[in-house]
C-alpha positions in Angstrom: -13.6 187.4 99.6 -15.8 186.4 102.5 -13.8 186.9 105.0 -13.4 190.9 104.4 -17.2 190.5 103.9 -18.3 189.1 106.9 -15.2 191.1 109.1 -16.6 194.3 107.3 -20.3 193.8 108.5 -19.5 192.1 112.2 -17.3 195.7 112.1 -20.2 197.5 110.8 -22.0 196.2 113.6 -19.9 197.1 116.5 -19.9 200.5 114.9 -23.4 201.1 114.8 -23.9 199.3 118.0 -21.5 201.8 119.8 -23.5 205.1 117.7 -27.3 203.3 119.5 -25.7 202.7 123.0 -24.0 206.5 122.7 -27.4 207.4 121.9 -28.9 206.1 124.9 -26.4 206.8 126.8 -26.6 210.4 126.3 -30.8 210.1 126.6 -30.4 208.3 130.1 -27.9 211.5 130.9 -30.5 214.0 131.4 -29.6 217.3 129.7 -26.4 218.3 128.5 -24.0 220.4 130.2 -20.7 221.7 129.7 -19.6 220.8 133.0 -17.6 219.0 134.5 -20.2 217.0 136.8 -21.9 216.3 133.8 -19.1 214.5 132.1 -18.0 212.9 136.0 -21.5 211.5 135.8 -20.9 209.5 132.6 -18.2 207.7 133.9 -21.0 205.4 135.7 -23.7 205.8 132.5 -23.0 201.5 131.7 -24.6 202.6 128.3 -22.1 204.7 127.8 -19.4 202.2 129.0 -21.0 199.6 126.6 -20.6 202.5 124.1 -16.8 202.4 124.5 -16.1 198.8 124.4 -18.0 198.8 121.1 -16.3 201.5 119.8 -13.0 199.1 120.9 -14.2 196.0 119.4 -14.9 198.0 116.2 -11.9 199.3 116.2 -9.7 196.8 116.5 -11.6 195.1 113.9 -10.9 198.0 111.5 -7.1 198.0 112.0 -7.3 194.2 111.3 -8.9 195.0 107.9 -6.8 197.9 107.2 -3.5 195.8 107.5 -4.9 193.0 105.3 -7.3 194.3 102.8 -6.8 197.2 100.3 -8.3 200.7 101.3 -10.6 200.8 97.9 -12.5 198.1 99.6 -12.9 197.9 103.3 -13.5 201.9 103.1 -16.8 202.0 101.3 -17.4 198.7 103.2 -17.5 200.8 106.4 -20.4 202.1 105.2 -22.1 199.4 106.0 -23.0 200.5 109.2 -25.9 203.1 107.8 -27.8 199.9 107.5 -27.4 198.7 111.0 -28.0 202.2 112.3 -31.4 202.2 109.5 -32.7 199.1 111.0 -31.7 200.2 114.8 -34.2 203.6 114.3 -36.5 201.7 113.4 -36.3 198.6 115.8 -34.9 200.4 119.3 -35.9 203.8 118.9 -39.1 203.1 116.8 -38.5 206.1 114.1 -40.6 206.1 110.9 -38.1 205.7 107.9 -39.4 207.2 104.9 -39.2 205.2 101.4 -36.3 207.7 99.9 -34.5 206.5 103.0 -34.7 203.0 102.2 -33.5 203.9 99.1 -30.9 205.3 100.6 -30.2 202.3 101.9 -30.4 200.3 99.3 -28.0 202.1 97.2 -25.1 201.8 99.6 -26.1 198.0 99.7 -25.7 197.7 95.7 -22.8 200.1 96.0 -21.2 197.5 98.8 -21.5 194.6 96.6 -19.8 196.1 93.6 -17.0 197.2 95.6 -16.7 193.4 96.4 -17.0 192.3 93.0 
């Protein structure tokens, strides 16, 4: 059981990873256009590149589990992620989380480990 755990979070992790550098990709862009020297310009935004490899890594990491593990658990596992993106607001782009948020949080870790169970 602790491999799908600790697949699930490094998975989590790329995932959430990618959503932060996607973020700052797109904040290092300037502002957003639909053209097409807008998205030309992206192609040499490395947050943005970083972005995609993540994305990759996270992935591949999810067909792995998908082949080995049933649905009914690496799915809600995949939520795992909203904690890594919780702790990435508050760590990298220094947003106040409010306590109903943590909550929030919480929950999907209590709702994690029953799925586990």
């Amino acid at each position: 059981m602790w491999k799908i755990v600790s697949l699930a979070l490094l998975q989590s992790f790329f995932l959430a990873g990618g959503q932060v550098m996607l973020k700052l990709a797109m904040a290092a862009s300037g502002p957003f256009k639909w053209s097409w020297s807008f998205f030309r310009a992206q192609l040499t935004n490395w947050w943005f590149l970083g972005c995609g490899i993540s994305f990759g890594v996270a992935t591949v990491l999810w067909l792995y589990l998908l082949k080995h593990f049933p649905f009914s658990i690496v799915y809600p596992l995949s939520s795992l992620s909203y904690i890594f993106g919780m702790i990435a607001a508050i760590l990298i782009f220094r947003e106040q989380v409010e306590w109903s948020q943590w909550l929030g949080v919480l929950l999907i870790m209590a709702g994690s480990a029953l799925m586990v169970k």
